[in-house]
LUMTORFI-585397 format. One record per residue: residue in one letter; x, y, z of N, C-alpha, C in turn. Coordinates in steps of 0.02 Angstrom, whole numbers, plus 50000, padded with zeros to 5 digits. Last residue first. Layout:
BEGIN
AXYZXYZXYZ;...
***
This chain:
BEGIN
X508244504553696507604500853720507024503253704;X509234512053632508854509253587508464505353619;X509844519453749509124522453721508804518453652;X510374506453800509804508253865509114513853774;X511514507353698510884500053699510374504853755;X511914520853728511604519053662511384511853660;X512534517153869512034521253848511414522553772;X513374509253826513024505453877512384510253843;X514364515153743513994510953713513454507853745;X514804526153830514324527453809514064520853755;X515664516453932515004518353942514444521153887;X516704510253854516084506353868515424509953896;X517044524853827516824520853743516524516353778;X517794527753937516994532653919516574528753848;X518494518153958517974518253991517484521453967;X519594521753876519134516153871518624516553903;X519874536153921519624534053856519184527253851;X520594531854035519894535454037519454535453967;X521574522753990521064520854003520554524654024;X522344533953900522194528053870521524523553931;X522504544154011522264544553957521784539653927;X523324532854097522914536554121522214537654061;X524554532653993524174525754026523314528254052;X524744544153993524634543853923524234535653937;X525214549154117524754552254098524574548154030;X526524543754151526014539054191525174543154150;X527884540654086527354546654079526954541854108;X529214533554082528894534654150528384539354145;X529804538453930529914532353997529584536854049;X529594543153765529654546653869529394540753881;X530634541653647530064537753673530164541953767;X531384541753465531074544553526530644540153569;X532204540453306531624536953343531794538253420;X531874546153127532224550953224531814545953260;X532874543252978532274541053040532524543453112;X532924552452851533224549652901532814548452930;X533884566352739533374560552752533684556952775;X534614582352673534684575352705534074571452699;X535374592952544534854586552555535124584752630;X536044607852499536154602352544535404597652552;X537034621352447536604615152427536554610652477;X537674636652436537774629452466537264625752476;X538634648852352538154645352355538184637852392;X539534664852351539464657652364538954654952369;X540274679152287539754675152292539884667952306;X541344683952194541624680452253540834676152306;X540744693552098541114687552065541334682852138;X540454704752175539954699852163540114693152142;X542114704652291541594707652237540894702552237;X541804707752472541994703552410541654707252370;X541584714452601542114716352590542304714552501;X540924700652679540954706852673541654707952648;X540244688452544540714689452614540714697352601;X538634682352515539104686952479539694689052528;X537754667452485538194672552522538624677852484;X536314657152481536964659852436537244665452484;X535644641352482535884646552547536544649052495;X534584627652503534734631852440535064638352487;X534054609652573534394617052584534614621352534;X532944599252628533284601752582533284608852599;X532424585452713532664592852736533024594452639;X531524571152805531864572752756532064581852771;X531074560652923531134565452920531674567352855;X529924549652984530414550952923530534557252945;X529774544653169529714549053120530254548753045;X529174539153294529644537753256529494541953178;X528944536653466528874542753412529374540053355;X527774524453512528484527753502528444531553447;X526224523853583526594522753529527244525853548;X525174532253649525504526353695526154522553644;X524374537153570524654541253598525334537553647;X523394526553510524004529453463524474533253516;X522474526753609522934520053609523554524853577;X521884541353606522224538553673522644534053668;X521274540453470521974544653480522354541853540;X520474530853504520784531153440521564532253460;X519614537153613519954527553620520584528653565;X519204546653511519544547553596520014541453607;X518424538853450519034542553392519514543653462;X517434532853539517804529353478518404532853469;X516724545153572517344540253624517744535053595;X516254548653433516704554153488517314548753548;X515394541153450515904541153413516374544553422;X514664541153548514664533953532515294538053502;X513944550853508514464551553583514814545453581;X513354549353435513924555153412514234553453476;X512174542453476512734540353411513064544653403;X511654551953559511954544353598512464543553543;X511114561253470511544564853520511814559953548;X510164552753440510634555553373511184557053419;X509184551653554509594545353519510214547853464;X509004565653554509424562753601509734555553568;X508224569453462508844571953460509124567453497;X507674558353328507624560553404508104560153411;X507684553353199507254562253215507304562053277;X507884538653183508064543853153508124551853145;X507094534353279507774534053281508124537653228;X505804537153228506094539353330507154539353324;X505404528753139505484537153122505934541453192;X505674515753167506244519253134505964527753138;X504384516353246505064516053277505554517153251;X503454521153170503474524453208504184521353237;X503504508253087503764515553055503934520753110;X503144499153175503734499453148503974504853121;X501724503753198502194503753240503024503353241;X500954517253140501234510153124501884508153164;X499984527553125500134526253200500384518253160;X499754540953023499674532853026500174529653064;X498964555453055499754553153062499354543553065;X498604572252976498284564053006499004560853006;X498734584853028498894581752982498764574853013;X498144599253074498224593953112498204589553042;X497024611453044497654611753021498144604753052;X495664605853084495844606353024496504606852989;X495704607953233495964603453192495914601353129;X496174620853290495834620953235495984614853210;X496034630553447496404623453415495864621253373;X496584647853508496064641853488496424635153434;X496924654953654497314650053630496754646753569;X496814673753706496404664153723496494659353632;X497464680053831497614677353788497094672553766;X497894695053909497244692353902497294687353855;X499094697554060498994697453976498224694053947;X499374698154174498634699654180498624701054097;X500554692454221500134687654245499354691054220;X501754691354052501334696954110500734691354117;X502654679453982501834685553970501884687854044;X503154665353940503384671153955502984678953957;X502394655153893502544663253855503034668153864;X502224648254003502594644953951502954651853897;X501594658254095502404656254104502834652854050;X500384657154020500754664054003501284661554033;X500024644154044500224645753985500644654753967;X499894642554191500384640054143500554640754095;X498774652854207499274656454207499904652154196;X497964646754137497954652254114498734654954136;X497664633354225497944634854149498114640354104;X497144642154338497884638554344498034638054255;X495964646354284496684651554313497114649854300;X495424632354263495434636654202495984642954215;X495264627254383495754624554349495794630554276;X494444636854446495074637854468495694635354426;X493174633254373493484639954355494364640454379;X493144623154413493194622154344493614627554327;X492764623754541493374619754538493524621754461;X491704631254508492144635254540492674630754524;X490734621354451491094625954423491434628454451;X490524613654573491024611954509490884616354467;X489734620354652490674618254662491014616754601;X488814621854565489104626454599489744626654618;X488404608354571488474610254509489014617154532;X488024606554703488604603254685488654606154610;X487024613254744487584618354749488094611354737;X485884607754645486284615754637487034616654672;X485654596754728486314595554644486414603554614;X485224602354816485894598554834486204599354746;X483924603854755484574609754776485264608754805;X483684593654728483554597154682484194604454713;X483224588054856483954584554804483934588154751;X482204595754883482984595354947483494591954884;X481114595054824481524600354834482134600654836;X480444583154885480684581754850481524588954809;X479684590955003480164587055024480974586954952;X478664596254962479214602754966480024596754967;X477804585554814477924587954888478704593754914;X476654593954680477544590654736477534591454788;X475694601354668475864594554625476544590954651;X475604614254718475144607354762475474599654713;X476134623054637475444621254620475224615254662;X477034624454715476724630854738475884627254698;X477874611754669477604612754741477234618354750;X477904616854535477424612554545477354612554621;X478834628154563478234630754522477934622954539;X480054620454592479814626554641479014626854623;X480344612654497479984609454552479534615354605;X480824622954423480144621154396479824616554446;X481994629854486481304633454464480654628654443;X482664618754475482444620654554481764623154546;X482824617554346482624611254373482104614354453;X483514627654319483054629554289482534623954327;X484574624454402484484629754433483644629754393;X485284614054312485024613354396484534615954421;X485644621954197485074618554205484944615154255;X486644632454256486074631254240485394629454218;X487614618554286487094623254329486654627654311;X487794616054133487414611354189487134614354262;X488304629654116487694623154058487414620554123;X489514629454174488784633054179488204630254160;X490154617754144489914617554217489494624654211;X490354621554002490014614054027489604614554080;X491294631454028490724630654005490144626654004;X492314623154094492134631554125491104631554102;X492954615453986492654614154062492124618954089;X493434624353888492714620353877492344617353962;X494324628353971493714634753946493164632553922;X495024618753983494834620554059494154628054040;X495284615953845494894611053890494744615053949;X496184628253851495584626153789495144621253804;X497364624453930497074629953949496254629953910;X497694612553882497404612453937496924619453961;X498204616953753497644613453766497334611053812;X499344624353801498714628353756498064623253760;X499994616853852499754621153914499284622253854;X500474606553728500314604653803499764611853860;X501144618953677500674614653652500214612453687;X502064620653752501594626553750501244624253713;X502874610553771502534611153841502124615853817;X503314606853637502694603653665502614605553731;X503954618453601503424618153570503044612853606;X505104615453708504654619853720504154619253700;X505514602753653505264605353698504774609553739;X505994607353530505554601853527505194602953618;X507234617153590506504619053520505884614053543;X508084607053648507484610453675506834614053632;X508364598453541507904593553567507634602953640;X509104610653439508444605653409508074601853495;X510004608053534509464616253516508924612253488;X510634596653525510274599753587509884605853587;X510874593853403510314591653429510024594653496;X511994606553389511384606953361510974602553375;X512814597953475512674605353503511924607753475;X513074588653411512634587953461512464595053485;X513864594253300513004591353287512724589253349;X514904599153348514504601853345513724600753319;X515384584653401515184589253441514914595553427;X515774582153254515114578453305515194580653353;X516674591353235516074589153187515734584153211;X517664586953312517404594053350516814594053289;X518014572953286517714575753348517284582453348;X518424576953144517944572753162517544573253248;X519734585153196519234588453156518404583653160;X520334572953285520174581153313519544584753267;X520644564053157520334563953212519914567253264;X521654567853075520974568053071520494567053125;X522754559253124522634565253113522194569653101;X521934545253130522354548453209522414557253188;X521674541452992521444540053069521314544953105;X522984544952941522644547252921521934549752976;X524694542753033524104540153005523464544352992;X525434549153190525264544653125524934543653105;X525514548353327525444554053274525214550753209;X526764536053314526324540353367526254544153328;X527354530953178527154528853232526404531553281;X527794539753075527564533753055527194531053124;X527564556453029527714552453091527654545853072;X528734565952933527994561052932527984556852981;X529224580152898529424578452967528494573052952;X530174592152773529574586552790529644582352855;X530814607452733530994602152767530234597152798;X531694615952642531214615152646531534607952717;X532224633752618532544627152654531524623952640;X533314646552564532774645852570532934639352588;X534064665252547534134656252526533624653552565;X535524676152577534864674352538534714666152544;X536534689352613536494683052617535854680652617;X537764700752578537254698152552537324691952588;X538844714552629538884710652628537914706252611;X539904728752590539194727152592539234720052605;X541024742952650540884735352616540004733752646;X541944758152618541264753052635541164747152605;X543734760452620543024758352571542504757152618;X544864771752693544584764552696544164764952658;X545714784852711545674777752675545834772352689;X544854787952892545344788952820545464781352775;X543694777552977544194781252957544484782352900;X542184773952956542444782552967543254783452989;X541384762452840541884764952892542274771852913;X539734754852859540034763052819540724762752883;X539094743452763539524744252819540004750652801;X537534735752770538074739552724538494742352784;X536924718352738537334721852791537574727752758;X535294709152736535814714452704536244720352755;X534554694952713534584699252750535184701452703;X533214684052676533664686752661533844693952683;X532294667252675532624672552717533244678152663;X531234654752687531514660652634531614665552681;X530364637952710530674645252759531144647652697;X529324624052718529614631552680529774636052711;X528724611752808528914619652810529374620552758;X527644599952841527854604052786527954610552802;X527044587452932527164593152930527674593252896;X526034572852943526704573452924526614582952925;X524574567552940525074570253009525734570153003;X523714567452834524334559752853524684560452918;X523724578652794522954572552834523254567852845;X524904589752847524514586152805523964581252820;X524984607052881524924599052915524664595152858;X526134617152834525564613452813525434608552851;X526884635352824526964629652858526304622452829;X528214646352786527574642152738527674635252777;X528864660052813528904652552818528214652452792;X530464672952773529544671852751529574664152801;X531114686952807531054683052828530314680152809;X532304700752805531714698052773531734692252772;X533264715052864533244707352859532534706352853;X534694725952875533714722552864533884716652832;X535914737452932535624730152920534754730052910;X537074745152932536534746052924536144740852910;X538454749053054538084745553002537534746053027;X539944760553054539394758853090538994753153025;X541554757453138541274757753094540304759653101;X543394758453166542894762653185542304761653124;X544824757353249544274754553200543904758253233;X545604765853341546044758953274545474758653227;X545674780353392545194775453376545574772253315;X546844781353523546624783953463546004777953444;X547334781053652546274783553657546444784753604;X548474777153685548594783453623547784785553645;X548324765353752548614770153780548564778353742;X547284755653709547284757953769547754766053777;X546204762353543547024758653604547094761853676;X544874757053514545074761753499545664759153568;X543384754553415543804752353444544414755953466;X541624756253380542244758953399542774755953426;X540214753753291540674749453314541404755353320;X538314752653307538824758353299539404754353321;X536864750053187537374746653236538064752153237;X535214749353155536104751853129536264752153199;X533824741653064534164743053116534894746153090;X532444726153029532954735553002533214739753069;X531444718052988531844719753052532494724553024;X529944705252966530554710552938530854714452989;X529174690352939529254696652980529964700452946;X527634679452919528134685252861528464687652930;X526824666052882527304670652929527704673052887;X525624656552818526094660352807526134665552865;X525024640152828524894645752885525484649052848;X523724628252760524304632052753524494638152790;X522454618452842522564626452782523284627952793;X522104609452931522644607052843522574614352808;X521334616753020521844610853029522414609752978;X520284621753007520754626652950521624622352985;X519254615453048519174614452987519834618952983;X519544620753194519774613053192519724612253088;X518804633753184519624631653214520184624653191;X517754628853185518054632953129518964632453137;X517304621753301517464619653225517624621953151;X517604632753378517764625653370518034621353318;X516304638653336517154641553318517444636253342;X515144631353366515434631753285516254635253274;X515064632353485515544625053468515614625753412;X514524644553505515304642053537515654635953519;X513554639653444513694645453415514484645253443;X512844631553548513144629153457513414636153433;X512654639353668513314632953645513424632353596;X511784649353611512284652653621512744644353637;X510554639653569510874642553527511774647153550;X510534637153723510774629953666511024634453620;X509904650353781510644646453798510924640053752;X508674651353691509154656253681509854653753715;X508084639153755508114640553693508904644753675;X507964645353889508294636753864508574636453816;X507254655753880508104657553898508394650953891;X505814659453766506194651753784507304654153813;X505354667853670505304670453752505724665453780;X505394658453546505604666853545505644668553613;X504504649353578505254647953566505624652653579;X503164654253599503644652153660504214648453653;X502844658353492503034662753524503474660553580;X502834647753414503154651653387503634658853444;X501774641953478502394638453466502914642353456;X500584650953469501034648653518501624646353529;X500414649953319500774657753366501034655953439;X500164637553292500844640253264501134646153328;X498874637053374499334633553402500164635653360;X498454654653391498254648253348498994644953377;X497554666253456498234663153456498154655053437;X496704680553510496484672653484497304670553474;X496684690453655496874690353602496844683553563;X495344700053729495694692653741496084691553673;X495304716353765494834709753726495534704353735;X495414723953923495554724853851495354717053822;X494314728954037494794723954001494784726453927;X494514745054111493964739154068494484736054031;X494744755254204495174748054222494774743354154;X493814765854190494844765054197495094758854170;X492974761754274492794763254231493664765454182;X493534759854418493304754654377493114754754315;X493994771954429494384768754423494164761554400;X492804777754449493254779554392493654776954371;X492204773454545491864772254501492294774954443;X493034776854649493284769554656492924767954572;X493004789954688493584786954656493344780054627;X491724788754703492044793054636492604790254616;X491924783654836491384781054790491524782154714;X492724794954905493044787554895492594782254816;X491964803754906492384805554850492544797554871;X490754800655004490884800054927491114802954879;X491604798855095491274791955092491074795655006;X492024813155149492314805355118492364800455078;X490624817655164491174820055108491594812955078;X490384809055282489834808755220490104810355152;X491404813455369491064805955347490954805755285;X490904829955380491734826555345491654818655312;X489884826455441489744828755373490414826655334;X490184821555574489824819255521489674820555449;X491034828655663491404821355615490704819155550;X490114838655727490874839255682490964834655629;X489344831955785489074834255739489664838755683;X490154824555894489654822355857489464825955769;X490364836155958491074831155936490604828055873;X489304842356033489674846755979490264841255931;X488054828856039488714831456081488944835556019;X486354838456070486944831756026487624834456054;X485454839356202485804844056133486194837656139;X483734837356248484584834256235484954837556191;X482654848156268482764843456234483504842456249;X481804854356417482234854456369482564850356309;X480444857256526481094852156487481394855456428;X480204868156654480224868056580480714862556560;
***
């Protein structure tokens, strides 16, 4: 009697489990594609680009954080000639014993109570002369603890002015001014340099939006044309089946299929690549759906004159603007550096108003003392090797950046 082959028991285990598998995997995979449906492509007009990739721009956002550091700078440097008032006050008591070697009686014995009030009023002037005003007045009361004795008070009040105008080093309108003029063209470069990345950015996301808008007209083109390759194949196909072609002729008919073929794929790849330059320009997620359109309706006609176009460059480009501040900057530098190499020679005038009351006096015993001077203080440090130094790093940076401002007026 034959028998038939029995299947191996291993066999008939693994197969149904398989089959389970195979289609929950299928479920999964159809849910998850059904999950996954693109969301629509969003339109973005060349403003929204611009707009957007200033706002995402850490270039951007770092220029604004320098001019923002160079405006205290120049807040600093504008309150140069503001008047500075100092006040301070001071109150206190003092304990005084004296007392003999041999008896330990106490001879004297007092305590005082003192405050004191203190103003100044200081000014630089634009000439680099300094102005102080100082007002002071303090008060002693003096309580004594032995047997008859009185407390005495004592007063002293009065005020001083005094002017200090350099004629020499320091000196001059120029030279004092100077600092504030610097740190006011260092903060306009701060602002060309936000201005020249702004400008920046807007043209690399300018730049990518219209590559990305060409590589979608590309895209398109190269279907067009394959399929009209493809419609080409079909119709030679249909005359060789009618005997009216030979099969031969076929062969270049499907060659220019699969070159149409390549070039769309190349088309398509360049269309990724633009896709995903422009979401880096954005700053975007690599799977954001964006599509850029360019309306040259909003495009202002520009009259390409060559002269105009060259004053308009020198007037509106940051960097050339950013050469003429540096230009001047090493100017006022040169300025201060020579002046600094000067002897100190200074007016100096002083007036004095100072009343007193002695301890112990009536009010009638009050004193007052008046006093003027004016005079020239003339000074000089022998052997500073730093102010030579100074003076020619200065020169140098004034020939260089003038080198630099002929190179950007080429």
């Amino acid at each position: 009697m034959l028998h038939a082959a029995k299947e191996p028991a291993g066999c008939r285990r693994d197969a149904r489990p398989a089959v389970a598998v195979s289609a929950l995997l299928g479920l999964v995979f159809a849910a998850a594609a059904g999950a996954q449906t693109p969301e629509p492509a969003r339109e973005m007009t060349l403003s929204e680009v611009a707009s957007a990739a200033v706002e995402s721009s850490r270039a951007v956002r770092d220029a604004r954080l320098a001019r923002s550091s160079a405006g205290y700078d120049l807040y600093v440097e504008e309150g140069r000639f503001v008047p500075t008032l100092l006040f301070g006050a001071s109150a206190g008591r003092d304990a005084f014993r004296l007392e003999g070697l041999d008896s330990g009686q106490a001879v004297e014995q007092f305590d005082d109570d003192r405050a004191d009030v203190a103003a100044a009023l200081e000014w630089t002037a634009p000439t680099g002369a300094s102005l102080a005003w100082t007002w002071n007045r303090s008060r002693l009361d003096r309580e004594l603890d032995l047997p008859a004795t009185s407390d005495d008070r004592s007063r002293e009040w009065g005020s001083a002015v005094a002017l200090v105008q350099p004629l020499l080093r320091e000196g001059g309108i120029a030279v004092a001014t100077a600092p504030l003029s610097i740190a006011r063209l260092s903060d306009l470069q701060e602002a060309l340099a936000e201005r020249s990345a702004i400008e920046g950015v807007v043209t690399t996301a300018i730049l990518a939006a219209r590559a990305q808008v060409q590589a979608e007209e590309s895209v398109r083109i190269a279907e067009r044309s394959l399929a009209s390759a493809r419609e080409l194949v079909e119709t030679n196909q249909a005359l060789i089946d009618a005997g009216r072609m030979a099969r031969v002729d076929l062969v270049q008919s499907e060659t220019e299929v699969a070159r149409k073929e390549a070039a769309l794929l190349a088309a398509e790849n360049t269309r990724e690549r633009s896709r995903l330059a422009l979401l880096a320009v954005l700053d975007l997620e690599r799977e954001t759906p964006i599509e850029p359109r360019l309306d040259l309706a909003e495009l202002d006609e520009v009259d390409l004159d060559l002269e105009r176009l060259i004053g308009f460059a020198h007037e509106h480009r940051p960097d050339f603007l950013a050469t003429l501040a540096a230009v001047e900057i090493s100017r006022l530098e040169l300025l201060v550096a020579r002046n600094a190499r000067l002897w100190n020679l200074d007016l100096v005038a002083a007036y004095g108003d100072a009343s007193a009351r002695p301890l112990g006096q009536a009010p009638e015993a009050d004193t007052r003392e008046k006093s003027w001077s004016v005079g020239l203080a003339l000074g000089h440090r022998f052997g500073d090797r730093t102010r030579r130094r100074d003076w020619a790093q200065a020169k140098i940076a004034d020939e260089r950046t003038a080198l630099a401002l002929v190179e950007a007026e080429q």
